[in-house]
C-alpha positions as CSV (number, residue, x, y, z in Angstrom):
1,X,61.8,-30.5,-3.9
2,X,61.0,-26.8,-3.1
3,X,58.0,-25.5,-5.0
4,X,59.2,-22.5,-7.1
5,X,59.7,-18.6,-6.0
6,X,56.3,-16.9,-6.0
7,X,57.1,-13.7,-8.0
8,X,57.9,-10.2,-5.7
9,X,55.2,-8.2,-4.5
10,X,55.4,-4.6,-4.7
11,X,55.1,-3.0,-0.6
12,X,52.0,-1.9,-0.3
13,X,50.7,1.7,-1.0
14,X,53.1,0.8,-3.5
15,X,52.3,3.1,-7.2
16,X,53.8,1.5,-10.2
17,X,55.9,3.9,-12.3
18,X,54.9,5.1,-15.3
19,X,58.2,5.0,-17.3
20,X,59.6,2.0,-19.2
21,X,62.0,0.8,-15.7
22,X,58.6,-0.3,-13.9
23,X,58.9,-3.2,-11.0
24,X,57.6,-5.7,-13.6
25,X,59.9,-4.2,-16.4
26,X,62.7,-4.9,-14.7
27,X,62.0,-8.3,-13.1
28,X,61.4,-9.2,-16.8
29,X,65.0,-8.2,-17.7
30,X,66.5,-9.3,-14.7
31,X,64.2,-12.5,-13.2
32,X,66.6,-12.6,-10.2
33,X,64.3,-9.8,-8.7
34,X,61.3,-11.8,-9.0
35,X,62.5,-14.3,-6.3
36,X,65.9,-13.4,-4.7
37,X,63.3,-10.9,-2.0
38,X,61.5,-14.2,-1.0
39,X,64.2,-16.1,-0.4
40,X,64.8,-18.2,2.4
41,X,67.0,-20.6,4.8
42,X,65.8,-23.9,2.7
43,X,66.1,-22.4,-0.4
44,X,69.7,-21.7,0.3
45,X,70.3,-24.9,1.9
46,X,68.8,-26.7,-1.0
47,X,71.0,-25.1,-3.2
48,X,74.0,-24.8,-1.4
49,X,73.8,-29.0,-2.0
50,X,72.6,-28.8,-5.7
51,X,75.4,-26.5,-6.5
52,X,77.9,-28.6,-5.0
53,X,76.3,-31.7,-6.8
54,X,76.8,-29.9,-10.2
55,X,80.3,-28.6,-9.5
56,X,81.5,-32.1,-8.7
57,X,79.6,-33.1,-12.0
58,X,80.8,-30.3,-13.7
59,X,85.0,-30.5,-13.1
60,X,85.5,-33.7,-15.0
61,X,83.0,-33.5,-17.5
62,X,84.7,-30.1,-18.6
63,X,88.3,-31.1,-18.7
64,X,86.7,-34.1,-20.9
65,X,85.0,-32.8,-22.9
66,X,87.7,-29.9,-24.0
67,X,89.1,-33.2,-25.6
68,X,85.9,-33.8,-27.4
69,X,86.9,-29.9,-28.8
70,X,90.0,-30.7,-29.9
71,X,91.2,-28.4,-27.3
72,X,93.4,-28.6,-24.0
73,X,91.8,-29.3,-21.2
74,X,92.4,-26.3,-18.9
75,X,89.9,-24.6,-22.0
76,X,87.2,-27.0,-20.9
77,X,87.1,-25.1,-17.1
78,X,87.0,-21.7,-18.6
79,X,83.9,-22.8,-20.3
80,X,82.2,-23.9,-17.0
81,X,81.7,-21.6,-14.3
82,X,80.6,-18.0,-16.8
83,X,77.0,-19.8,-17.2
84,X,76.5,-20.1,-13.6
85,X,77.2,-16.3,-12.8
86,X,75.3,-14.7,-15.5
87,X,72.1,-17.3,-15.6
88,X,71.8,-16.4,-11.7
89,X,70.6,-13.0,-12.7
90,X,69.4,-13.5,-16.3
91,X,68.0,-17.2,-16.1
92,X,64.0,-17.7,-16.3
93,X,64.3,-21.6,-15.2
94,X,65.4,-22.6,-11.2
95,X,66.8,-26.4,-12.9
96,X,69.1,-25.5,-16.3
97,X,73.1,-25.2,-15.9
98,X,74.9,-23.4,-18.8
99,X,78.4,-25.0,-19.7
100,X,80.2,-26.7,-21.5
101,X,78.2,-30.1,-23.8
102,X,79.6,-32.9,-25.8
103,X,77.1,-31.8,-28.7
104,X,78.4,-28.4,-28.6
105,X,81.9,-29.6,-28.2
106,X,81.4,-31.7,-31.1
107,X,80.7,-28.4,-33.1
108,X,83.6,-26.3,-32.0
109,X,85.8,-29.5,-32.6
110,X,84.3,-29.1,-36.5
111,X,84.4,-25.4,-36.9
112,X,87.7,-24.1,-34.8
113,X,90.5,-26.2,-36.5
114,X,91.3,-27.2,-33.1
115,X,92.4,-23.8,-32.6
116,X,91.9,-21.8,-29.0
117,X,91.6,-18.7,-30.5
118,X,89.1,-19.5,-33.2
119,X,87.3,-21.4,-30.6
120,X,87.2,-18.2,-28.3
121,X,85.7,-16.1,-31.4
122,X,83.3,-18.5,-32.0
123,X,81.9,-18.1,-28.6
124,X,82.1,-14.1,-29.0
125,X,80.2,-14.5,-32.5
126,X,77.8,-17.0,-31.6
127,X,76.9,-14.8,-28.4
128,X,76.3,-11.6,-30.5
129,X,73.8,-13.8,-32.6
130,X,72.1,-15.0,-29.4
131,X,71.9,-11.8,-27.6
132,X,70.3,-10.0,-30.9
133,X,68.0,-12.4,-31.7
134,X,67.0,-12.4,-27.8
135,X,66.6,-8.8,-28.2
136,X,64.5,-9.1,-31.5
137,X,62.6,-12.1,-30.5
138,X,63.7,-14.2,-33.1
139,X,63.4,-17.2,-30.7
140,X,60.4,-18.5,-33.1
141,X,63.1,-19.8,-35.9
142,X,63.8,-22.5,-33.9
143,X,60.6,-23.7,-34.2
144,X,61.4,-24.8,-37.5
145,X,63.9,-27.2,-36.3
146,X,61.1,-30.7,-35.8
147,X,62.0,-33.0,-33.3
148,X,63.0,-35.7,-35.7
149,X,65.7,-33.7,-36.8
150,X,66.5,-33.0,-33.8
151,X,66.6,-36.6,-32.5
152,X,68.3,-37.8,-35.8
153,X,71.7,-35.5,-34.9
154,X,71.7,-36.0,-31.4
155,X,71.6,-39.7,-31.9
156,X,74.5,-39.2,-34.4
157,X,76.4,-36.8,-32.4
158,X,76.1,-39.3,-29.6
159,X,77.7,-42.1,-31.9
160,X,80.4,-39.3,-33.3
161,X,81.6,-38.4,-29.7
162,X,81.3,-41.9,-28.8
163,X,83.5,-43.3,-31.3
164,X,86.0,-40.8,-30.8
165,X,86.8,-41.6,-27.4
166,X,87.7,-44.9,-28.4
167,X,90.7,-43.5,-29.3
168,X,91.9,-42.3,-25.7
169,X,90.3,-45.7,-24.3
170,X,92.5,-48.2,-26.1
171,X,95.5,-45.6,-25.5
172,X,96.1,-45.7,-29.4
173,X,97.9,-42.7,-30.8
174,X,97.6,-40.7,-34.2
175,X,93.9,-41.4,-34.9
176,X,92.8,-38.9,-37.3
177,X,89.5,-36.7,-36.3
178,X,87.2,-36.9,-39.2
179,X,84.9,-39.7,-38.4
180,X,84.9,-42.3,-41.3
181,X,89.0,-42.0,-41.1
182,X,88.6,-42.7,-37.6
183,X,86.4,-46.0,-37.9
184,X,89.3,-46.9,-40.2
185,X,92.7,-46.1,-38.1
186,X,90.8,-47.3,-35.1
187,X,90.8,-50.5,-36.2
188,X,93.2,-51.1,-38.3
189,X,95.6,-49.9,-35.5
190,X,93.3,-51.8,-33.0
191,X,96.7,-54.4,-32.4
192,X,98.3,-51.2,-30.8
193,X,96.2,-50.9,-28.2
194,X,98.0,-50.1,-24.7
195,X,96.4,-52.8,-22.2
196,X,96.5,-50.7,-19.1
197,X,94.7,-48.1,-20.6
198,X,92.0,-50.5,-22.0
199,X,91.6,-52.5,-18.1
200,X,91.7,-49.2,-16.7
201,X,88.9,-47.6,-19.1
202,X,86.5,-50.7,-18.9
203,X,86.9,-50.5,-15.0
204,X,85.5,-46.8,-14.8
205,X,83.3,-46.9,-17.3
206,X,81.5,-50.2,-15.2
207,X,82.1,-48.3,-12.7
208,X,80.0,-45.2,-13.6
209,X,77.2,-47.7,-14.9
210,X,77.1,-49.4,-11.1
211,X,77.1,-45.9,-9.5
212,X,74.3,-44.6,-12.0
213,X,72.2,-47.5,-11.6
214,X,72.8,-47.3,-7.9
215,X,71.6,-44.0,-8.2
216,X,68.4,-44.8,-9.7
217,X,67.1,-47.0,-7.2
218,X,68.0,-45.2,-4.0
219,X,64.8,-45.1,-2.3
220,X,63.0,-41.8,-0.9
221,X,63.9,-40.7,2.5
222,X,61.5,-40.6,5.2
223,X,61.6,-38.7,8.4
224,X,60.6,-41.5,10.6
225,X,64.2,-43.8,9.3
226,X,66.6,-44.3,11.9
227,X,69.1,-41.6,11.8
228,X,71.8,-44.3,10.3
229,X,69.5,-45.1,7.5
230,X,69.3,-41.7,6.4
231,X,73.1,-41.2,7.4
232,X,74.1,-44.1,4.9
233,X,71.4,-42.8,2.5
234,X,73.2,-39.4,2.3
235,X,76.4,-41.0,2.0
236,X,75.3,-43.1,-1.3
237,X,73.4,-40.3,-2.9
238,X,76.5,-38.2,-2.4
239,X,78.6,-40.9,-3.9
240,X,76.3,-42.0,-7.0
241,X,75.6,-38.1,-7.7
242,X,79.5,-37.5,-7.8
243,X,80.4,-40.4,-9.9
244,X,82.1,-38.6,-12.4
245,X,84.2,-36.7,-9.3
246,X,84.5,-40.2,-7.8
247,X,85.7,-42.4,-10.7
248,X,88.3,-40.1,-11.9
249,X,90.0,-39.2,-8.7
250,X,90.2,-43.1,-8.1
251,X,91.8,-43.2,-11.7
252,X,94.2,-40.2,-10.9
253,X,95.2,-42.4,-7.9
254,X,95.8,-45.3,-9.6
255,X,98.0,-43.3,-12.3
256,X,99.9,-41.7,-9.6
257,X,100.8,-45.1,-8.1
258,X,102.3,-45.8,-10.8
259,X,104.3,-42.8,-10.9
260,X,105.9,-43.4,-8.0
261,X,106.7,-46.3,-8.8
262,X,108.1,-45.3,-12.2
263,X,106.2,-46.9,-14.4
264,X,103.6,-45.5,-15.9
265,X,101.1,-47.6,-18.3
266,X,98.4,-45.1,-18.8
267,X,98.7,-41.8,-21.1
268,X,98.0,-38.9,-18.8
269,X,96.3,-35.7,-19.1
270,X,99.3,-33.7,-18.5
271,X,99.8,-29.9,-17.3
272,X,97.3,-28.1,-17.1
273,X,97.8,-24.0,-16.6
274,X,97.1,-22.5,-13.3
275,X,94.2,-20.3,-12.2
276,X,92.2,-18.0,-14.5
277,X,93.5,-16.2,-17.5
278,X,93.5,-12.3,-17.7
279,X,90.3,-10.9,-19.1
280,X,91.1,-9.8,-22.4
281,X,89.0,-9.2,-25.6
282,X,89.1,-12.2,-28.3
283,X,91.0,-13.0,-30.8
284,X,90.4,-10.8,-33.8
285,X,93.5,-12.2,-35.6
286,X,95.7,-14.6,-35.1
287,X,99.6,-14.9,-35.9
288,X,100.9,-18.6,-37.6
289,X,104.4,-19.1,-38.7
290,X,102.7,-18.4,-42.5
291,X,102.0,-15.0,-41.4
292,X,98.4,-13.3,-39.7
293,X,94.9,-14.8,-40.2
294,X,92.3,-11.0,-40.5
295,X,88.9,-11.3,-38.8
296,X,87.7,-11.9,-42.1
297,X,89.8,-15.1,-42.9
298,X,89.0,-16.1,-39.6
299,X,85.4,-15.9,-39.9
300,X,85.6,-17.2,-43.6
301,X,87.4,-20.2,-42.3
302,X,84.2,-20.9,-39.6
303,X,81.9,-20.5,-42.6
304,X,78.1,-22.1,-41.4
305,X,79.8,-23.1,-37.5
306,X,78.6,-19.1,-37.3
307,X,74.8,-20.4,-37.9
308,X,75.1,-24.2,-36.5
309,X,76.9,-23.3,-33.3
310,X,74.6,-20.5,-31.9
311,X,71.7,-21.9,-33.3
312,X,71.9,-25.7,-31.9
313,X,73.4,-23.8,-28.8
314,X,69.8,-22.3,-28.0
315,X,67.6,-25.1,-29.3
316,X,69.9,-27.7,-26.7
317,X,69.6,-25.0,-24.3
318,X,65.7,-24.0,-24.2
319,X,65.0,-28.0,-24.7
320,X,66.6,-28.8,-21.9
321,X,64.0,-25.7,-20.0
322,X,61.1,-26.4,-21.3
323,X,61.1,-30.5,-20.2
324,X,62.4,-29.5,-16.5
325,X,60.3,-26.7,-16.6
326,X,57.2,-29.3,-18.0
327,X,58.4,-32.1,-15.4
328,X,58.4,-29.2,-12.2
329,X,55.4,-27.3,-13.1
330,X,56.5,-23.3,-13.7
331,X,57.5,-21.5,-17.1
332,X,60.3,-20.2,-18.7
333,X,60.4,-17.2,-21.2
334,X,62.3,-18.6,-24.2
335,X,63.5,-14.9,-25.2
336,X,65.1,-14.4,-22.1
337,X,67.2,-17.2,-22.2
338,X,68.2,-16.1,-25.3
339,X,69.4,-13.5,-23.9
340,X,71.0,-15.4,-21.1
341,X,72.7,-17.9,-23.2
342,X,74.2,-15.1,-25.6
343,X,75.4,-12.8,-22.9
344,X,76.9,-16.0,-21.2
345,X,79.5,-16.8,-24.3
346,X,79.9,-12.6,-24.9
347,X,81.2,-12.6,-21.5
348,X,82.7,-15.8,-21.5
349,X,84.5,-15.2,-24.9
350,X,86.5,-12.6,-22.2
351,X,87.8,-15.3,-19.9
352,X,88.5,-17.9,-23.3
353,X,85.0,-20.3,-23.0
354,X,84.4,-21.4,-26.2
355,X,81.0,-21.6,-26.9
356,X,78.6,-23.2,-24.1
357,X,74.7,-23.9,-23.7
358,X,72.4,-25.5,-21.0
359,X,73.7,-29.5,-20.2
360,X,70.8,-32.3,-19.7
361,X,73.1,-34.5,-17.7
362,X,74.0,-31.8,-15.1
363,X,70.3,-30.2,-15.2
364,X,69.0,-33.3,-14.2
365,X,71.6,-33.7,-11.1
366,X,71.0,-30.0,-10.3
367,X,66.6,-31.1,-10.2
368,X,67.1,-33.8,-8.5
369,X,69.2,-32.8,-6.0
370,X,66.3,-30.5,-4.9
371,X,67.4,-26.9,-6.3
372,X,65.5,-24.3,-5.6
373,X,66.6,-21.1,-7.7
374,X,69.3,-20.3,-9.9
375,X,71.3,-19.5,-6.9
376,X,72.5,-22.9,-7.1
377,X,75.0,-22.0,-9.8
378,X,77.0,-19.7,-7.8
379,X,78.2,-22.6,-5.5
380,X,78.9,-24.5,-9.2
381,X,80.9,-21.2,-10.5
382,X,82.7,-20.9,-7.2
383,X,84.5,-24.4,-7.3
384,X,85.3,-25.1,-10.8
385,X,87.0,-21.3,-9.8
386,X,88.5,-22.5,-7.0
387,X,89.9,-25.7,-9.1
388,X,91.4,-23.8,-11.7
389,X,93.2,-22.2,-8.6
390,X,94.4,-25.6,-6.4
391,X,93.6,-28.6,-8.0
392,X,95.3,-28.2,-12.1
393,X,98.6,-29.8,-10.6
394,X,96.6,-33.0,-9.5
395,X,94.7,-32.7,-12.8
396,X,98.3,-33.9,-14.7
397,X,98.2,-37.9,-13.2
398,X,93.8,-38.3,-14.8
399,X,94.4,-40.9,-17.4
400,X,93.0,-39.8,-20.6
401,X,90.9,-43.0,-20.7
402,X,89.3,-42.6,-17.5
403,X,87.7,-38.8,-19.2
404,X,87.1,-41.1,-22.2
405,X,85.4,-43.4,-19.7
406,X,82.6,-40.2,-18.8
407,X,82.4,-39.0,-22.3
408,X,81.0,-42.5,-23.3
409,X,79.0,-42.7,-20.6
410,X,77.5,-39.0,-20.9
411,X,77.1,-39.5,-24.3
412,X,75.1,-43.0,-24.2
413,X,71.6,-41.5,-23.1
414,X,72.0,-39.1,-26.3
415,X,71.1,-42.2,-28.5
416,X,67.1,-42.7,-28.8
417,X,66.5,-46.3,-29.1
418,X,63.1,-45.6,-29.2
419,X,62.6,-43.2,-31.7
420,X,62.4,-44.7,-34.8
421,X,59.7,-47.5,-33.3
422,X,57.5,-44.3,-32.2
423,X,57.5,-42.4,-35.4
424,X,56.7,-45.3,-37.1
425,X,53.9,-45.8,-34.9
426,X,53.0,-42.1,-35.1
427,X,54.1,-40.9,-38.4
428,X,55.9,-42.3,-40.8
429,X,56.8,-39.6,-43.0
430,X,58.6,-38.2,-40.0
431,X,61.2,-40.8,-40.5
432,X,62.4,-39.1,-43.1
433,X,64.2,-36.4,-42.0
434,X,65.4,-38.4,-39.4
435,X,67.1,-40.8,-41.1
436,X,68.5,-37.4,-43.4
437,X,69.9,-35.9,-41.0
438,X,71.4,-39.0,-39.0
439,X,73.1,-40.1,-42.1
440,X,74.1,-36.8,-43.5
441,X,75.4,-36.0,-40.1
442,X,78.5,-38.3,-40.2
443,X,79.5,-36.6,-43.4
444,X,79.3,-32.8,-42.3
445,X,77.3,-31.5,-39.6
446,X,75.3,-28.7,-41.0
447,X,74.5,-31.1,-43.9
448,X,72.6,-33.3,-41.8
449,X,71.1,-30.2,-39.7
450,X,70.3,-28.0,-42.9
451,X,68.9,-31.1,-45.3
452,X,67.1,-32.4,-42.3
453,X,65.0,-29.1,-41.9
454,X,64.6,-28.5,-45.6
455,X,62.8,-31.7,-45.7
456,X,61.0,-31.0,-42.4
457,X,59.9,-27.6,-44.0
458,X,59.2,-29.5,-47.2
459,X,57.0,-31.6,-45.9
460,X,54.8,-29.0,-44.0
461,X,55.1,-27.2,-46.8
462,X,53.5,-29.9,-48.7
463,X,50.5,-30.2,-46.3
464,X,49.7,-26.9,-46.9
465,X,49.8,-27.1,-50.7
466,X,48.2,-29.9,-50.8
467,X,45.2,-30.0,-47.8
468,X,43.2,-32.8,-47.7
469,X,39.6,-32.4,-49.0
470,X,36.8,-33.8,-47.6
471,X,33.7,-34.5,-49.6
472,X,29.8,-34.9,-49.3
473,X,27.2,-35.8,-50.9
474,X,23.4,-34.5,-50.8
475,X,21.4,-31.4,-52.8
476,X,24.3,-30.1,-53.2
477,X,28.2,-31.4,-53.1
478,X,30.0,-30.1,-50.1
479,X,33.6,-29.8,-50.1
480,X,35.6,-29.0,-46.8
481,X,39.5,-28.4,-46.6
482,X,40.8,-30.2,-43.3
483,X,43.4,-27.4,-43.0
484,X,43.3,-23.7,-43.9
485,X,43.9,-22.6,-47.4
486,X,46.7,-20.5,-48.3
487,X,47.9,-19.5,-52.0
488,X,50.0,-23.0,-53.0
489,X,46.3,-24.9,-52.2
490,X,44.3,-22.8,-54.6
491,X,45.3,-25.0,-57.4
492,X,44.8,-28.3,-55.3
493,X,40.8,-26.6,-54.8
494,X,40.5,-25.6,-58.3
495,X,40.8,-28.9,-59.3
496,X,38.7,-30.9,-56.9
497,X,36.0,-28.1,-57.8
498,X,36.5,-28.7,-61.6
499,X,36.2,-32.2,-61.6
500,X,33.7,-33.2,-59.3
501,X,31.4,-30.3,-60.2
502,X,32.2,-28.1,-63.4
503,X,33.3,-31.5,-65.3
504,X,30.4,-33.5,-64.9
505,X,27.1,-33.3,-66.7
506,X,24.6,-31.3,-66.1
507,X,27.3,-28.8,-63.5
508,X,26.7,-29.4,-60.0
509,X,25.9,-26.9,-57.4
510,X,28.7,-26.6,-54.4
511,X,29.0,-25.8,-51.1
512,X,32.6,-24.9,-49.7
513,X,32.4,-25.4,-45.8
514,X,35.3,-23.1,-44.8
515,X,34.7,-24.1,-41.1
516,X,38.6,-24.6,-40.7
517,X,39.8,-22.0,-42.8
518,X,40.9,-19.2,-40.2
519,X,42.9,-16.9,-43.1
520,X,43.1,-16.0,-46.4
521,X,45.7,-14.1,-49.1
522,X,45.1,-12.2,-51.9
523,X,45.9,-15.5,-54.5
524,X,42.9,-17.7,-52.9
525,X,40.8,-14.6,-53.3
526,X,41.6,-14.0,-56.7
527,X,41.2,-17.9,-57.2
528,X,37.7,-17.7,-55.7
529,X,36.8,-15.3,-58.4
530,X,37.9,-17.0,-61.0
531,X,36.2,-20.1,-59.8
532,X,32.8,-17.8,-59.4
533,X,33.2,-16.4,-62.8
534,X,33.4,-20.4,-63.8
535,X,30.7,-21.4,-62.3
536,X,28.5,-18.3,-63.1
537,X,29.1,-19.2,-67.2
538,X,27.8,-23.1,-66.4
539,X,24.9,-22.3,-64.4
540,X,26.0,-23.4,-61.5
541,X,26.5,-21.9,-57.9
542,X,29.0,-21.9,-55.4
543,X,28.7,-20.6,-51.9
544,X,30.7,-20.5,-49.2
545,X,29.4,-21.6,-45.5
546,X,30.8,-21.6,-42.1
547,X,32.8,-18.4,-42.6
548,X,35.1,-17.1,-39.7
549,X,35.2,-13.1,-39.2
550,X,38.9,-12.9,-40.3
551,X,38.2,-14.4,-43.8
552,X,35.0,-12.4,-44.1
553,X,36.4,-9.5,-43.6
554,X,38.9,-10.0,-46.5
555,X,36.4,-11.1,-49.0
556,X,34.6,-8.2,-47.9
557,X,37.3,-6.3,-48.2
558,X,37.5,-7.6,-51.8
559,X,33.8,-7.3,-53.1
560,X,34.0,-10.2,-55.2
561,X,31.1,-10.1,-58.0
562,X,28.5,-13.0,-57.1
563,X,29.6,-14.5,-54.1
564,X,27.4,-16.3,-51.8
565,X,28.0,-16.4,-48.3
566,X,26.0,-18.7,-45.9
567,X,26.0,-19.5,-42.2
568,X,25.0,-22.9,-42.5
569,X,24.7,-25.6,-44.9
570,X,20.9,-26.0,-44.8
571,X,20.4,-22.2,-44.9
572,X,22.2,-22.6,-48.6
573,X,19.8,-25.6,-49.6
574,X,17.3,-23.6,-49.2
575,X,18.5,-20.8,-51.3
576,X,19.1,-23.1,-53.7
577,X,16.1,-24.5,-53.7
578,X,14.5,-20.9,-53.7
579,X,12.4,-21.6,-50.6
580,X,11.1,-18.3,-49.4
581,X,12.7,-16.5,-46.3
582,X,16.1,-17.4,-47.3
583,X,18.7,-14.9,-48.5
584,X,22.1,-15.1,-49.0
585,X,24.4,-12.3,-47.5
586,X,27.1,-11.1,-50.4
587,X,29.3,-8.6,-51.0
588,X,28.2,-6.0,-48.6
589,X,28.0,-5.4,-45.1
590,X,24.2,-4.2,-45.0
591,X,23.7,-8.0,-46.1
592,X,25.9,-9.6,-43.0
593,X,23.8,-10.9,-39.8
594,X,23.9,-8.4,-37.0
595,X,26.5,-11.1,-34.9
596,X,28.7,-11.1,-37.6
597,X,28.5,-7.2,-38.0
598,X,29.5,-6.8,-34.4
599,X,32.5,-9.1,-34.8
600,X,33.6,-7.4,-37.7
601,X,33.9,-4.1,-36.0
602,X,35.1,-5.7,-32.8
């Protein structure tokens, strides 16, 4: 694999301008300028093959997982090939592909009534919200989304799509959507299952296992093989990297076999519209034999899919960057795919996408297949184009269980195994929003997602309201927060000081080592001087040691009455032990060593 695009030089003698559209203003906009004047043969070679590798990946996976949606297929393709067009010149990582996802098929399937056009103004909507907060740099909310929430609907998502391809597998008919009524009808109509879709489901999905486990032992190629060894090389990465391709075009054959024949025991995709529909702005309203749905109904009827979709569209997305972007050594600008992702669904919303974000399965092909820039994607773009144009007549004979065959299969790596045995191992509080959001999960969606980050935040909330405090024994009692101290923790520290100090006879003298305390609000400074004024009426002394310049500053700032401030722990010993030479620095700047002074001025 290609090391990736040094950034573009300016010519030399070259002045940068002084207004806002400098060289580096606009190769932050549009990244595409960093790299596309280095680029060379290799690169394009390289790419030429990745994009292929995706597009092969990406035709089959699409038309499935419209199913997933609850739409028709030919929806699935109009979702695929925006992503690669507009991440070529917007896109901040050489690996990610934008397009169609189960998870984010499993949301539009939740949200869009199984409705195209709601689906379409769901990608519009949840665009806007990407692109603005790109352009505010909002990208920090999803920090607040931990990874065991994260893992805890993933993992259920995987079981959700899962399940509901049984459906399709088993060829059974009128299975309800909603997941516990499908775990029901599945199996209570289990006797009804059609037997050549079963045999004809196992077979592909053992025959996408073989092909993936092929592909993950196909040893390196080296320059000094035998030119059949790499020939027969190329030929099985080719095969195991196409699997998807592969497996359902065997399954179409097998189908159409049939058809000539004039039996036909599998239940087929069916028609599937030709070419591209006309660009057209989305659905605003939509007509139903009870009359028009307004914008506002429509968006009423989507209710939180406006907050879950765009919002587990960008975390999926930007996850799936940053680990390619950790595993190849470069780095992405989160903001900017923000901005990549939201003006891909915009624009997509135009050509009837429902709402996509960046795939792990077919980042992964486009990496190892030894991509090089985002180039790539124009080659993935151009065929599923070119598909919608030639090949939607052959798409009729692809038996729905053989699509149900590469859901299942794409789906199966979403399931952590692990994950529980490592936060156990780890943390074990940080099971608990796992396990919320899992199980809340297969009851609504943004439940699990919402109740799962309330107790996340809860929980961090917690460790700031309550810090740990460290104590010490010696002339005088030392108390240390592990953590900075913020408003909810002046309680936690008013106690600890009144009953290891104030509440014991005679008072003690203390010492608060603020050595990890990096900021303070106005409540723990008004807190401090209460606890001063309490100590002051016992005959007792507190001092603060180990003070960083930003929480100086404040107390400074707030000229608290009596406070002693010390550098070090032995320098306030000795003050209180009124050895000679030592003084205290309190309340005033003359008072603050000359390092200090500098800082604070800095």
């Amino acid at each position: 694999m290609s090391p990736p695009m040094s950034p573009m030089k300016p010519p030399k003698g070259f002045a940068p301008m002084s207004c806002c559209w400098s060289t580096e203003t606009m190769q932050k906009w549009l990244p595409f300028l960093g790299w596309l004047p280095d680029y060379t043969w290799y690169a394009l070679k390289m790419d030429f093959i990745a994009g292929i590798s995706v597009g092969l990946t990406v035709i089959p996976q699409a038309l499935a997982y419209a199913e997933v949606a609850g739409l028709p297929p030919q929806y699935g393709l109009y979702s695929a090939f925006m992503g690669c067009f507009v991440y070529f010149f917007l896109g901040t990582s050489r690996d990610v592909t934008l397009g169609p996802t189960a998870i984010m098929s499993l949301l539009v399937s939740f949200y869009t009534f199984h409705e195209p056009a709601y689906a379409v103004l769901l990608a519009f909507l949840s665009g806007c919200i990407q692109l603005g907060m790109g352009l505010l740099r909002l990208g920090l909310l999803l920090d607040f989304i931990s990874c065991p929430v994260i893992k805890g609907f993933t993992s259920a998502a995987a079981i959700i799509i899962g399940f509901g391809q049984i459906k399709n597998l088993l060829g059974l008919q009128h299975i309800p959507r909603q997941f516990f009524l499908q775990v029901y009808y599945t199996f209570h109509n289990i006797g009804e299952t059609r037997v050549g879709d079963a045999v004809l489901g196992l077979v592909c999905m053992v025959l996408l296992l073989v092909l993936k486990l092929m592909r993950d032992h196909v040893p390196p190629v080296h320059p000094e093989m035998p030119t059949g060894v790499r020939l027969s090389h190329g030929l099985v990465w080719t095969a195991t990297t196409a699997r998807n391709a592969l497996v359902v075009s065997f399954a179409a054959l097998v189908a159409y076999s049939f058809q000539v024949t004039g039996y036909q025991p599998f239940v087929l995709t069916g028609k599937t519209p030709e070419g591209l529909p006309d660009a057209h702005i989305p659905p605003f309203s939509v007509t139903t034999a009870n009359g028009t749905v307004s914008f506002t109904e429509m968006v009423q009827g989507m209710g939180a899919g406006l907050v879950v979709v765009p919002l587990m569209g960008l975390l999926e997305s930007i996850a799936v960057a940053k680990s390619f972007a950790s595993q190849n050594n470069y780095r992405i600008n989160s903001n900017q795919e923000l901005l990549a992702i939201g003006l891909t669904n915009i624009l997509g919303s135009l050509f009837s996408s429902y709402p996509v974000t960046g795939s792990f399965g077919r980042t992964a092909v486009n990496a190892q297949s030894g991509v090089c820039t985002p180039a790539g994607g124009l080659m993935t773009g151009a065929l599923v184009l070119l598909s919608l144009d030639y090949l939607t007549s052959l798409f009729y004979y692809i038996p729905k269980s053989a699509l149900a065959a590469v859901i299942i299969m794409a789906v199966v790596p979403l399931f952590d195994t692990k994950i529980v045995r490592t936060l156990w191992r780890v943390k074990r509080l940080d099971l608990l929003p796992l396990c919320v959001t899992f199980l809340l999960c297969f009851w609504e969606v943004q439940y699990g997602i919402l109740a799962g980050t309330l107790v996340s935040v809860l929980i961090l909330l917690h460790s700031v309201a309550r810090p740990k405090i460290q104590v010490s024994e010696g002339p005088m009692l030392v108390l240390q927060p592990a953590s900075g101290l913020h408003f909810p923790a002046i309680e936690t520290l008013r106690e600890a000081l009144l009953s290891r100090a104030l509440e014991t006879s005679p008072p003690r003298s203390v010492a608060l080592d603020c050595t990890h305390i990096c900021s303070i609000d106005y409540t723990v400074v008004l807190g401090l001087g209460e606890l001063l004024e309490d100590f002051h009426k016992r005959g007792a002394t507190l001092a603060l040691i180990g003070l960083q310049v930003p929480v100086l500053r404040v107390l400074l700032s707030a000229d608290l009455k009596g406070v002693l401030y010390f550098c070090t722990l032995e320098e306030a010993e000795k003050y209180l032990k009124q050895e000679p030479g030592t003084q205290p620095y309190n309340g005033n700047e003359d008072s603050v060593p000359e390092h200090k002074i500098a800082l604070l001025k800095a």
